[in-house]
LUMKOL-420548 format. One line per 5 residues: number of its first residue (from 0); their letters; for each residue x, y, z of N, C-alpha, C, CB. Coordinates in steps of 0.05 Angstrom, whole numbers, plus 5000, padded with zeros to 4 digits. Atoms other than C-alpha are relative to their C-alpha. Glycine has a CB too. Layout:
N
NUM	A	X/Y/Z/X/Y/Z/X/Y/Z/X/Y/Z; ... $
END
This chain:
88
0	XXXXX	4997/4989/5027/7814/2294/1692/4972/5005/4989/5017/4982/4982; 5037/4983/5000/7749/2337/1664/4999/4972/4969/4994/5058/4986; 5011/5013/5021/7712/2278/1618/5001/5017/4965/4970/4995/5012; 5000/4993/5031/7709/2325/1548/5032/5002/4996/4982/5032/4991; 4975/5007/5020/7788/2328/1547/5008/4976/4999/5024/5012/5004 $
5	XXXXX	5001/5033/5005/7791/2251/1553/4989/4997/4972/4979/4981/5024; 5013/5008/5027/7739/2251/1497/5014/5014/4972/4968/5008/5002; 4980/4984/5022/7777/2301/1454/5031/4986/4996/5005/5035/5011; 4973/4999/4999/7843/2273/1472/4998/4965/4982/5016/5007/5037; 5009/5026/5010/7809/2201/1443/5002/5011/4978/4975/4986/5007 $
10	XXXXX	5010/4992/5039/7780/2236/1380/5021/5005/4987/4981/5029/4991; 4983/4990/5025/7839/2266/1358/5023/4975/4998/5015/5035/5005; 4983/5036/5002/7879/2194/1372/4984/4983/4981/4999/4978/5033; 5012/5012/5031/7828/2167/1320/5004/5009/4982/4977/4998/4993; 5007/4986/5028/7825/2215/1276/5039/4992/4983/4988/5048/5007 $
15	XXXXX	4972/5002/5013/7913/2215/1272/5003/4974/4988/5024/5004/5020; 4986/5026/5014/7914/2140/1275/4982/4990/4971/4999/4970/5026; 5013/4999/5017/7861/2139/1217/5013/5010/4981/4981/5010/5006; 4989/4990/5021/7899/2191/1179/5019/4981/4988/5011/5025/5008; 4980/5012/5002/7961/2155/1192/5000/4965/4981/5007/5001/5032 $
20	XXXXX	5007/5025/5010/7933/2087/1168/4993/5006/4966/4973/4987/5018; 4995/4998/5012/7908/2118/1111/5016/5014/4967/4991/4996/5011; 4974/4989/5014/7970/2158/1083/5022/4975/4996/5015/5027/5021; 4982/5027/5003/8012/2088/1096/4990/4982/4970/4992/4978/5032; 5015/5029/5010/7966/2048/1046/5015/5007/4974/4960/4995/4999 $
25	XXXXX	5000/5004/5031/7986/2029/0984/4983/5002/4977/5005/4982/4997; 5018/4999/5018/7949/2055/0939/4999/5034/4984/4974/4990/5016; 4982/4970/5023/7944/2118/0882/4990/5028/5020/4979/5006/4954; 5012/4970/4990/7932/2189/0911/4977/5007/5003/5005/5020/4987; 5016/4990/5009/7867/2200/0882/4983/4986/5019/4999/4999/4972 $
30	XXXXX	5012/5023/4980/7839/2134/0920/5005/5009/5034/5019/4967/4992; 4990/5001/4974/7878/2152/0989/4982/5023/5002/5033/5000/5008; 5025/4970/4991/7841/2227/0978/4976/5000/5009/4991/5017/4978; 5029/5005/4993/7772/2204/0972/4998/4985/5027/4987/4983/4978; 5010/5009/4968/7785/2162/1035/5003/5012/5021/5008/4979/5009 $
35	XXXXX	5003/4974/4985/7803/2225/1070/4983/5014/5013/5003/5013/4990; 5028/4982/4998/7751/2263/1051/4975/4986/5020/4986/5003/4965; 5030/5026/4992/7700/2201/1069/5002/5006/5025/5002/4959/4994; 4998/5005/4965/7736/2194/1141/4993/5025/5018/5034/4991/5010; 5014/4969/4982/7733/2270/1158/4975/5004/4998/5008/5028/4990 $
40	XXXXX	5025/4998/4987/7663/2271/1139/4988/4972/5025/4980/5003/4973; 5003/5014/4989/7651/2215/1179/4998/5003/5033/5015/4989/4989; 4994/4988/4980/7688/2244/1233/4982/5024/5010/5024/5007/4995; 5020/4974/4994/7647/2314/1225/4970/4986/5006/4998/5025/4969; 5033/5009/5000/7582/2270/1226/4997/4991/5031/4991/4971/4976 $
45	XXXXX	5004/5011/4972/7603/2232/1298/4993/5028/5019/5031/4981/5010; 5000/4975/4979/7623/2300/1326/4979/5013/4996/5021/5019/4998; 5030/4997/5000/7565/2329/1303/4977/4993/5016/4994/4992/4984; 5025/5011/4983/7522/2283/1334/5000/4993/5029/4990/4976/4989; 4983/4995/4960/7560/2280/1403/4986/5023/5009/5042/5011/5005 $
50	XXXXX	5000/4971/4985/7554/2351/1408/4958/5006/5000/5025/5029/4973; 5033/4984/4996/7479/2360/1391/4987/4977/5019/4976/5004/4963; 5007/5015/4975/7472/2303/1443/4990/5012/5018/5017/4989/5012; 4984/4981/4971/7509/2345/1495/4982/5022/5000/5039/5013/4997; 5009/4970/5001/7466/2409/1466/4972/4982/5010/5002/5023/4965 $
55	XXXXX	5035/5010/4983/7388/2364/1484/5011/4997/5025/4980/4966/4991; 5005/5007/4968/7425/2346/1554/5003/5030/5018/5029/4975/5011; 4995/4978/4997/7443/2418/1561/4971/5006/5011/5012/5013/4977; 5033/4987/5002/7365/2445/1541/4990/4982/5024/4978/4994/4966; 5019/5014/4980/7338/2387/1582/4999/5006/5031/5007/4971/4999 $
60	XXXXX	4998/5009/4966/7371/2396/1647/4993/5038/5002/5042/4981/5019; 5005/4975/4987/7365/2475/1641/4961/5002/4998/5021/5028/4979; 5028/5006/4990/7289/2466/1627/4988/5000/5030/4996/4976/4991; 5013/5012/4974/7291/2426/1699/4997/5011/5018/5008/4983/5010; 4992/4981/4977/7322/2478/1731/4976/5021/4999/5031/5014/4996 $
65	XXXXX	5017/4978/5003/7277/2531/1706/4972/4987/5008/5000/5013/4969; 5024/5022/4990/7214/2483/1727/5005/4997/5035/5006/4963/4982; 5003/5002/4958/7237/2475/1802/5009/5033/5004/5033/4968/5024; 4990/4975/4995/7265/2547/1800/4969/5019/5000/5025/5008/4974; 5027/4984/5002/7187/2573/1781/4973/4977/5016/4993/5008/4958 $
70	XXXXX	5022/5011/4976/7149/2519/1822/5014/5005/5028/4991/4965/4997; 4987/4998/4974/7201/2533/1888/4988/5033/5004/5038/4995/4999; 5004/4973/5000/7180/2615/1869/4971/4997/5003/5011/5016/4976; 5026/4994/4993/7109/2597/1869/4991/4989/5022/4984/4993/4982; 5013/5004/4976/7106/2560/1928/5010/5013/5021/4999/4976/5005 $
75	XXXXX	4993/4983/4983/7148/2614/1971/4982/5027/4991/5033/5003/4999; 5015/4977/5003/7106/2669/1945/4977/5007/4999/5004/5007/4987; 5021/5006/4990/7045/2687/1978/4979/5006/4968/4994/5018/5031; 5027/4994/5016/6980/2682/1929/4990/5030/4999/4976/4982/5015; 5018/4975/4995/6937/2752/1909/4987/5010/5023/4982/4998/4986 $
80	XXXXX	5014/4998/4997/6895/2746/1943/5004/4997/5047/4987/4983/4974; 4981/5005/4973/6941/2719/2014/5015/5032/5005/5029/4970/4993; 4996/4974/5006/6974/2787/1998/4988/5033/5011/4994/4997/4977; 5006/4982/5000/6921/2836/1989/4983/4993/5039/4985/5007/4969; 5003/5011/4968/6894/2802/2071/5020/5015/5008/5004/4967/5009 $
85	XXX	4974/4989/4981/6968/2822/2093/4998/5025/5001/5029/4996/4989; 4995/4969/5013/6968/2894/2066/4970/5012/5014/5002/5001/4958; 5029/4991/4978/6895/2903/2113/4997/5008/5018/4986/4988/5008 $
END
């Protein structure tokens, strides 16, 4: 099973049993709202910061690639100067 729908299929099992916990509570509307609001940002702040994780491991590893992709091109490809010898 691909790891991000595990993690999605978690998040949104928090986020319901969260809702669910706080729509049960005893307590006035106004109070249960604000703890809504609080938990979804809360929520938007984790996911948030998951994702711009996932976006540096992204940049990092395509960086690595582009780094062995332009030192593998410079060491298969003859020098100027190896070149202008051949072409003699």
């Amino acid at each position: 099973m691909d790891s991000g729908k595990v993690f999605l299929g978690v998040l949104a099992g928090l986020a319901a049993g969260a809702l669910a916990g706080i729509l049960l509570a005893p307590e006035k509307g106004s109070k249960t709202r604000k703890k809504i609001v609080r938990k979804g940002e809360d929520l938007y702040d984790s996911v948030k910061d998951k994702f711009d994780d996932l976006l540096d491991d992204i940049t990092d590893k395509f960086e690595k690639v582009k780094e062995d992709i332009t030192d593998y091109a410079e060491e298969k490809m003859p020098k100027p100067d190896e070149a202008r010898k051949a072409q003699k």
